[in-house]
N, C-alpha and C positions, 0 to 999 in steps of 0.2 A: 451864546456859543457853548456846547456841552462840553466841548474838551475842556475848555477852564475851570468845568465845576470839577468839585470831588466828591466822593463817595465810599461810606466803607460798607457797606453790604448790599450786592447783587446777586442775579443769578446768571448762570452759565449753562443758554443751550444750545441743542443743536443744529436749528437754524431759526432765523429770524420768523419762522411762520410761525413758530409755538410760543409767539406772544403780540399784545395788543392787536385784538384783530384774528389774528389768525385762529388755528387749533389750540384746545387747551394739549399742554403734553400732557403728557402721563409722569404719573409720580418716579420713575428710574430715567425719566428726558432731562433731568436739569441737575443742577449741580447748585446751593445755596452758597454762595458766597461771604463770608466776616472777616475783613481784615485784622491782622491782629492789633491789639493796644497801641495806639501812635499812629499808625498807616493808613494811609486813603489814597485811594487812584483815581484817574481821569475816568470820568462819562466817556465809555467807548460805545456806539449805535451799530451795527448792521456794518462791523470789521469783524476779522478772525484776531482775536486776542489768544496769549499762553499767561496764565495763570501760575506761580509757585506756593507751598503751603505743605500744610499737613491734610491731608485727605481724614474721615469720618465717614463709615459706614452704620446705618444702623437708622432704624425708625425714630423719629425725632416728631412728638407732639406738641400744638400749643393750644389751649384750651380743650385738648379732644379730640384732634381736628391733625392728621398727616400734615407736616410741615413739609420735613426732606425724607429723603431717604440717605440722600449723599451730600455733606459736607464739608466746608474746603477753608480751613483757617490762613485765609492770604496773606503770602509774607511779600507778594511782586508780582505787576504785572509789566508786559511788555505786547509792543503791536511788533508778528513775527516784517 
């Protein structure tokens, strides 16, 4: 059952095709997810979730290689 696991970094996009499977997005489609220090939220699949945090704009690389563009330090989520 996914809801009972937790997790603290996902991505947030904007719909379920632009992953496993479907289209790659494009680098301005998702949103990288890190909860802060201590927090971790439910596996949510193929619901609309709201996400709170601090937002992070800006090119973020890991070996070389576009990570996000856009960053999201979660403080909560919630299914609306």
């Amino acid at each position: 059952d996914l809801a009972a696991e937790q997790t603290r970094v996902f991505f947030l996009l904007r719909d379920q095709m632009a992953c496993c499977g479907g289209v790659t997005p494009a680098p301005n489609e998702w949103i990288l997810v890190r909860m802060v220090e201590g927090r971790s939220v439910p596996i949510c699949m193929d619901v609309p979730i709201e996400v709170g945090g601090r937002l992070r704009v800006g090119e973020e690389l890991r070996d070389g290689q576009l990570e996000s563009i856009y960053r999201l330090d979660g403080t909560g989520l919630r299914r609306p």
